[in-house]
N, C-alpha and C positions, 0 to 999 in steps of 0.2 A: 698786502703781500710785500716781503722785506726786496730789497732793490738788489739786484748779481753782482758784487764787487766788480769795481772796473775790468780787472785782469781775467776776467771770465770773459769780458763783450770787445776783446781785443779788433777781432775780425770782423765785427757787428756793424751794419750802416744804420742800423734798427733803434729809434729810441734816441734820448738825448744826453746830453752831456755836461754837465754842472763846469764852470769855467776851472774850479779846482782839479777837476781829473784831468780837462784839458793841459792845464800845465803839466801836470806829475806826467801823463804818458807821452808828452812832447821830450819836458826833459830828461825822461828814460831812453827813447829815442834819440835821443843828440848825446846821451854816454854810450850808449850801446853802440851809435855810430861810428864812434871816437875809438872803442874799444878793440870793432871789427877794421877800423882804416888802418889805428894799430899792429892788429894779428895777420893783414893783407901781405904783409911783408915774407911771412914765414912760409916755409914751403908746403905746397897743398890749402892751405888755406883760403887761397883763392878758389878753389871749384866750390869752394861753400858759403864762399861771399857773394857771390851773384846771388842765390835763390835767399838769402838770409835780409840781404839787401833791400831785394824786391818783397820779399814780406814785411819788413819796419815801412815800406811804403807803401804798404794795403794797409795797414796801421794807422800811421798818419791820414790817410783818404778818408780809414772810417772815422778817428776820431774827430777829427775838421765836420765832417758831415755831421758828426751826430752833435757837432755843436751848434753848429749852424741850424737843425732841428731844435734846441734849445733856443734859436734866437726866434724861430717861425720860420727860417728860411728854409729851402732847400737843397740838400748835399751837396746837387749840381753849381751850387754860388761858387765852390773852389777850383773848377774846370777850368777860367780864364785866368785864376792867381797861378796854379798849377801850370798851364800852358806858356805865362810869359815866363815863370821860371826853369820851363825845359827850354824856351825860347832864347835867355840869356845864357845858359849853360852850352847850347849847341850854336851861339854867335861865338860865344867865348871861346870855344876847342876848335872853331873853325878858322880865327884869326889868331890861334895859335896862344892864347893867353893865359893858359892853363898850363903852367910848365914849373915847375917847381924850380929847377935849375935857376930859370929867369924867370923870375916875375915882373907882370907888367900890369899897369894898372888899367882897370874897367874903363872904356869910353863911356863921356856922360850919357849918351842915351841907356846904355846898359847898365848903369850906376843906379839910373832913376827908376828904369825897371825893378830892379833887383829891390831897390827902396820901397816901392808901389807894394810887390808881392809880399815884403816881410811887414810892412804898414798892416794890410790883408788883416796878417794871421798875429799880429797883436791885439789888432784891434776885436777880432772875432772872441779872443779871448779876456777882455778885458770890459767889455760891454755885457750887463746885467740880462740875463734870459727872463723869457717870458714868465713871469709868475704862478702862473695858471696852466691849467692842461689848453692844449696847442692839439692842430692835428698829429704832431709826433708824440705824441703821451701825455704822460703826466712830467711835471716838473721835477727834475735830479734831486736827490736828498743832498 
């Protein structure tokens, strides 16, 4: 049976993910971010940036999962890279460091976080999946 193009299994945690899709719907995701941080500015735009928002990051959850299914692990592996990176986001708006006016730079422990989490999700994307069917399926074409 022929394999659903990526953009069909957007929303999917189901099944695995070849490290090529990984990148392609990561960096569709980081223009489409760019695009909507862009159009936040114009008026009304914002009532449809929140729920647009939060679906490119049910996107991202599932593709990270389904890649991680591709390595044998499970979804859940990105729960703790996920967590220090809302963890560094909400130190950083809490000590005020998030101001476009003023910027100021990350204290090292939050630096090394931030480093840890994007380490994470290179490296999940950069390491060879299982070759063989796995309990998540069979191997991405």
């Amino acid at each position: 049976m022929a394999e659903k193009p990526a953009w069909t299994r957007l929303f999917s945690f189901r099944g695995r993910a070849a490290r090529r899709e990984y990148w392609r719907v990561l960096a569709a995701l980081f223009v489409f971010g760019v695009v909507l941080q862009l159009a936040s500015v114009l008026p009304g735009v914002v009532l449809i940036a929140l729920p647009l928002g939060l679906a490119t990051n049910v996107v991202q959850w599932a593709v990270v999962a389904r890649r991680l299914h591709d390595l044998g692990r499970s979804g859940w592996w990105q729960v703790p890279a996920t967590a220090l990176g809302l963890m560094v986001v909400a130190e950083a708006v809490s000590r005020g460091l998030i101001d476009p006016e003023n910027p100021k730079p990350l204290p090292p422990l939050l630096a090394v976080a931030m480093l840890l989490m994007l380490a994470f999700f290179i490296a999940i994307g950069s390491v060879r999946g299982d070759p063989g069917p796995n309990r998540f399926g069979e191997p991405p074409r």
